[in-house]
C-alpha positions as CSV (number, residue, x, y, z in Angstrom):
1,X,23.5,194.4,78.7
2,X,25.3,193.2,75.6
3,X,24.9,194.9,71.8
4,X,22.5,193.3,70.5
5,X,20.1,193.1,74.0
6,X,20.5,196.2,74.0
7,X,19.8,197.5,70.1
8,X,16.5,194.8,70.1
9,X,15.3,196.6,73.6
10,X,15.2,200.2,71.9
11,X,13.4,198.9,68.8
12,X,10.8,197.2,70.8
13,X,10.4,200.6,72.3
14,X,10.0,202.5,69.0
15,X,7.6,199.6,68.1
16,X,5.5,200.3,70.6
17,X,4.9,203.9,69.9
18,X,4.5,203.6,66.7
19,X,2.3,200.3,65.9
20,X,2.0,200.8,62.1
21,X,6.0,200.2,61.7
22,X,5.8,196.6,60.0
23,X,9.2,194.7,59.7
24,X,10.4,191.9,57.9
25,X,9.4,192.9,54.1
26,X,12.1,191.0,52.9
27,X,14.7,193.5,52.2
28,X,12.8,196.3,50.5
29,X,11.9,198.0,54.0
30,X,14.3,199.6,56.5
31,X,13.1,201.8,59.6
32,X,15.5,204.6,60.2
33,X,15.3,206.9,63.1
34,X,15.3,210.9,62.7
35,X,17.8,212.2,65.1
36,X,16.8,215.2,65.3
37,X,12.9,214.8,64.8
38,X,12.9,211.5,67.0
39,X,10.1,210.8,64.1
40,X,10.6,207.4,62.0
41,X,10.7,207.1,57.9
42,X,9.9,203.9,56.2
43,X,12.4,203.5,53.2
44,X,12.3,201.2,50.3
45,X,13.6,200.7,47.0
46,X,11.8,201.1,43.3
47,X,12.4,197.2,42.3
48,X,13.1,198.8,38.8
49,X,13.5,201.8,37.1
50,X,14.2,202.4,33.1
51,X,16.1,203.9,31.5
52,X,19.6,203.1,32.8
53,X,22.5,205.2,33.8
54,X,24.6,206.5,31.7
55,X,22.1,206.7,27.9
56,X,21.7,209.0,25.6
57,X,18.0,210.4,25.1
58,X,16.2,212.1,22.8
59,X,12.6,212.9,21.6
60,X,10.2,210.5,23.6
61,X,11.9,209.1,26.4
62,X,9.4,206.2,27.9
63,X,10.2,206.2,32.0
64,X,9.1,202.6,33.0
65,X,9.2,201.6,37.2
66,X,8.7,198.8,38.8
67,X,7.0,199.1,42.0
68,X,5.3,197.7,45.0
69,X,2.4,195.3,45.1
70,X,0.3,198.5,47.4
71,X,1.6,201.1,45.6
72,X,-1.3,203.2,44.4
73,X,0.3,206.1,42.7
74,X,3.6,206.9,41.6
75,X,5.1,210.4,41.0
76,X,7.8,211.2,38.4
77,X,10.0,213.8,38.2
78,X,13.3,215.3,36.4
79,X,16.6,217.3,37.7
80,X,19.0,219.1,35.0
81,X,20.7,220.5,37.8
82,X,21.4,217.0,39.6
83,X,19.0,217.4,42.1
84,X,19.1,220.9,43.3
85,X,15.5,221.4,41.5
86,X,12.8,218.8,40.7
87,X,10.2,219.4,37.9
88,X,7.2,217.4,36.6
89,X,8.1,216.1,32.8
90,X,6.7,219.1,31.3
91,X,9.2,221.4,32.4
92,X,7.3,223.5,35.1
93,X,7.1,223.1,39.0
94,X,3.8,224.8,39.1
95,X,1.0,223.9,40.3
96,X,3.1,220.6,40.7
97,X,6.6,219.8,40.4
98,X,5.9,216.1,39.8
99,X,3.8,214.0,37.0
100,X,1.3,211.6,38.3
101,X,0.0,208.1,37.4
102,X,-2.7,206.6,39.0
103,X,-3.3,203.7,36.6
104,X,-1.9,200.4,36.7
105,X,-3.1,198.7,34.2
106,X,-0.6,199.4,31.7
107,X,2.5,199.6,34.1
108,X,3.7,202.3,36.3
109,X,4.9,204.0,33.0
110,X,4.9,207.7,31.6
111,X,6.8,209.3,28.3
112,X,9.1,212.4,28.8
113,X,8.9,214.6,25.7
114,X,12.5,215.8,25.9
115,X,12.1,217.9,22.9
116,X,8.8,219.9,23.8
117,X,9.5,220.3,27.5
118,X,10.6,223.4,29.1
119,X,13.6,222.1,30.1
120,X,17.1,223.0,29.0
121,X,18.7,220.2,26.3
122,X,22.4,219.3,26.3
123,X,23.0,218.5,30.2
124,X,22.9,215.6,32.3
125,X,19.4,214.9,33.9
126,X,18.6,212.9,37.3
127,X,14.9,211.1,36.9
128,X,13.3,210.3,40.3
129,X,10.4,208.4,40.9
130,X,8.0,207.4,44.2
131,X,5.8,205.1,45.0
132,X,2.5,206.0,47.1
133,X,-0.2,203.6,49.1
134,X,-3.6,205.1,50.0
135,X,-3.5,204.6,53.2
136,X,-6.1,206.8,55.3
137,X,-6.0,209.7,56.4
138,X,-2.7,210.6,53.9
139,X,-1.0,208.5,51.5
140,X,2.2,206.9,52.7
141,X,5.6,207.2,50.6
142,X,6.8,203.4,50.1
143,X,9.1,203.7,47.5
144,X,11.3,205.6,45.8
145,X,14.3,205.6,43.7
146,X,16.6,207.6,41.3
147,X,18.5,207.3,38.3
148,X,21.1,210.2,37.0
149,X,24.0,212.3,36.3
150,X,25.0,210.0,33.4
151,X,21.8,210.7,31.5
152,X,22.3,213.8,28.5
153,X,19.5,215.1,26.6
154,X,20.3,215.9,23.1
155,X,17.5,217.4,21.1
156,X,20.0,219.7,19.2
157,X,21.1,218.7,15.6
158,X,25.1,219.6,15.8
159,X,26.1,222.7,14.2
160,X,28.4,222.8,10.7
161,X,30.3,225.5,8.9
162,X,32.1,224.7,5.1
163,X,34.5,226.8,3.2
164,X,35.7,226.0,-0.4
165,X,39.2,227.2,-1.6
166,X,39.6,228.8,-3.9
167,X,36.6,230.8,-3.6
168,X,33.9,230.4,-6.4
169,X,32.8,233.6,-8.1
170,X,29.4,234.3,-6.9
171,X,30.2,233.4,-3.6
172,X,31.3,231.4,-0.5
173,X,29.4,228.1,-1.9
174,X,28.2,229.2,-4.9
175,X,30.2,229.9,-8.7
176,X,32.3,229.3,-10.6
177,X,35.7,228.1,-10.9
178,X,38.6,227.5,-13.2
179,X,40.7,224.9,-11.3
180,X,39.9,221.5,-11.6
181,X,40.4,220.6,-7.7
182,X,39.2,222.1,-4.6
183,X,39.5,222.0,-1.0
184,X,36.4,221.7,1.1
185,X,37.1,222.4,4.9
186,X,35.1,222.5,7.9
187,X,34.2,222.8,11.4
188,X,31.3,221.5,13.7
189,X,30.0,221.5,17.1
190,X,27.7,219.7,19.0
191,X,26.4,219.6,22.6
192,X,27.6,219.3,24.8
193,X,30.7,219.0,23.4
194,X,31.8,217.9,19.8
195,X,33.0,214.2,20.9
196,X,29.6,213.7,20.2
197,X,29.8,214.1,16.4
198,X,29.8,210.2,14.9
199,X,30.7,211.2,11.3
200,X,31.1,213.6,8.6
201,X,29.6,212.3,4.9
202,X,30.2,214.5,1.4
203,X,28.4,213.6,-1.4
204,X,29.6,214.8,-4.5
205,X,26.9,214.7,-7.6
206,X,27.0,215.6,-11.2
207,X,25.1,217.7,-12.5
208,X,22.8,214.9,-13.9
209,X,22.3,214.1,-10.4
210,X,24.8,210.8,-10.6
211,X,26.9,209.9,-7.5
212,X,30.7,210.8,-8.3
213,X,31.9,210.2,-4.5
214,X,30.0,209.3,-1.5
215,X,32.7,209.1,0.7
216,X,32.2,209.0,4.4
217,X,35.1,210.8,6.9
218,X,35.8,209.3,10.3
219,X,36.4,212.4,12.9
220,X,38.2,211.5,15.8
221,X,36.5,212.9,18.8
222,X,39.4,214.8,19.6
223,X,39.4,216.9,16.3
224,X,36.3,219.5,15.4
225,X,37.8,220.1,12.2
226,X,38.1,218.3,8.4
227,X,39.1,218.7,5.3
228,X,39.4,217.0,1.9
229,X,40.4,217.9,-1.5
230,X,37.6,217.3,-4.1
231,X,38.1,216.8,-8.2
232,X,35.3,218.8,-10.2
233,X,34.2,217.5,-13.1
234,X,33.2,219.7,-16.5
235,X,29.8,221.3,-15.5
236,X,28.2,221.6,-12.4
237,X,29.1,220.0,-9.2
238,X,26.5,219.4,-6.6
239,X,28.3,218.9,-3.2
240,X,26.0,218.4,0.5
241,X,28.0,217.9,3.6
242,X,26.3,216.1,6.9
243,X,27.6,215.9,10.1
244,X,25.8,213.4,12.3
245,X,26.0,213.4,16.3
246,X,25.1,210.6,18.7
247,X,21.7,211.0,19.1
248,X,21.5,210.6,15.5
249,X,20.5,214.7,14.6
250,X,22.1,215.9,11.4
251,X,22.8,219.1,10.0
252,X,23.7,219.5,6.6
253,X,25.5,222.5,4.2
254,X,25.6,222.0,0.8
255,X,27.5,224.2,-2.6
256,X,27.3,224.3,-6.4
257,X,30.1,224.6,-8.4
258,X,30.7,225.1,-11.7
259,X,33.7,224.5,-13.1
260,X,34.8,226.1,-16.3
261,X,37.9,224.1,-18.2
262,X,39.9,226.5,-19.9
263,X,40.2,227.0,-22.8
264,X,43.5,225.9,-25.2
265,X,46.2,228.3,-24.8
266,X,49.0,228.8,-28.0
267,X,52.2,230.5,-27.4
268,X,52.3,233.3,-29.5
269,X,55.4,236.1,-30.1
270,X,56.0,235.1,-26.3
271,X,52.7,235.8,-24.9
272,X,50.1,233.6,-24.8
273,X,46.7,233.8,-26.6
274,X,43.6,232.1,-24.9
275,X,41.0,232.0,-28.1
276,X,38.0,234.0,-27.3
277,X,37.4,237.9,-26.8
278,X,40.2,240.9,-27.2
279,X,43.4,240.1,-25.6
280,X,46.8,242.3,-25.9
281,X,50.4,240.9,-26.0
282,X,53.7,242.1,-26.0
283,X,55.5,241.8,-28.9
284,X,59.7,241.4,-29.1
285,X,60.0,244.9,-30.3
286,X,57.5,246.3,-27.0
287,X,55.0,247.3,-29.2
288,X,51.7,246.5,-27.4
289,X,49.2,244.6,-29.9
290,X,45.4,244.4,-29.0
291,X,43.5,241.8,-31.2
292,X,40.2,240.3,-31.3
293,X,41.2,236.4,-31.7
294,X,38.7,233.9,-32.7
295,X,39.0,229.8,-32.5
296,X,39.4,228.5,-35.7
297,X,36.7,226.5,-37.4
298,X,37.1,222.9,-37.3
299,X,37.4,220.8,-40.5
């Protein structure tokens, strides 16, 4: 008996022990035989599923499927650990790890709430989706499909650390200073890596409240690190630093600085005199002078 005799022989068999197999459903349903069972499982495909491969979500993710004319119901459900565990899209597997919809007339549609779940943020998610009838005396499983191992949750602002040198007299952020530049530096991190971090923006205000620089720093993504030397003007100096990821989370630092300008300096017996306060100076002969100097009055 030749191939093809032989292959349309055994399915007429199968066919004929189990009438409710129905063939020819375009190319949505293929019968496959359990070798080890000898049972049969209809197969087909989800005819769509959103959202793609590969995206980025955050906050309310809308899961939208396409499915079968008969479908009745369709289950969702979510993977962080690429499929070794399924969960409803609340985070739990009890009383049910899956999340039902049983109405149609708005699509075969339900919104993930990435942020409020129970669910871990910051690793790559598989979404899987079937497609039930209502066929007596169980439903039957027509379709099913799945969508993953690209997709990252990020509900987690990236995290940003700022130093000022020199160091401002009250402390890290916050004081004074006498120099009229100063170098801000950073670091950042975001999950699940810092590649995700889009940009780095410093905004440098007056103490008015008036724009001196906004200046925005591209960071490469293979660099978690910046830096940038900043002019103060006279006064107080109002500086915020935002680091924005991919999801579009920010995290901000910001300082105050006041910068003093000193004050004219006059070379005096070889020492030099700052006006204001007591001050000492070595004269020629070694003899140590103390002396309470005062600006002179202006004309």
């Amino acid at each position: 008996m030749k191939i093809r005799e032989r292959a349309f022989d055994q399915l007429a068999r199968v066919v004929s022990r189990s009438p409710w197999i129905v063939l020819g459903i375009a190319s949505l349903v293929t019968v496959a035989a359990g070798a080890a069972s000898g049972t049969l499982r209809m197969e087909t495909r989800i005819l769509d599923l959103v959202p793609r491969d590969g995206q980025l979500l955050t906050a309310d993710v809308l899961i939208d499927v396409t499915c079968p004319d008969d479908t009745r119901f369709v289950r969702f459900q979510v993977s962080p650990d690429d499929g070794a565990n399924w969960y409803n899209l609340e985070g739990t597997q009890s009383p049910n790890d899956y999340t039902e919809d049983s109405d149609a007339s708005d699509g075969w549609s339900q919104i993930w709430s990435t942020a409020t779940d129970a669910l871990p943020d910051g690793v790559a998610y598989r979404i899987r989706v079937t497609a039930w009838d209502e066929q007596n005396p169980v439903a039957h499983l027509i379709g099913e499909d799945q969508v993953g191992g690209g997709l990252v949750v990020d509900n987690t602002p990236p995290s940003l650390e700022i130093a000022i040198a020199p160091r401002p007299t009250d402390g890290p952020l916050t004081g004074e200073v006498f120099q009229p530049e100063i170098t801000l530096t950073g670091s950042f991190f975001d999950l699940p890596d810092s590649a995700r971090v889009v940009g780095i923006t410093i905004e440098h205000r007056n103490e008015n409240g008036d724009y001196v620089s906004d200046s925005p720093i591209h960071i490469p993504a293979t660099e978690f690190t910046f830096s940038r030397v900043l002019r103060m003007l006279e006064g107080r100096n109002y500086i915020v630093v935002t680091a924005t990821d991919e999801a579009g989370l920010t995290s901000s630092e910001s300082a105050e600085i006041h910068y003093l300008v000193p004050e004219e300096a006059y070379p005096i017996f070889g020492a030099v005199i700052v006006w204001g306060g007591i001050h000492s100076s070595v004269l020629p002969d070694q003899t140590v002078h103390c002396m309470n100097i005062h600006r002179p009055s202006r004309l």
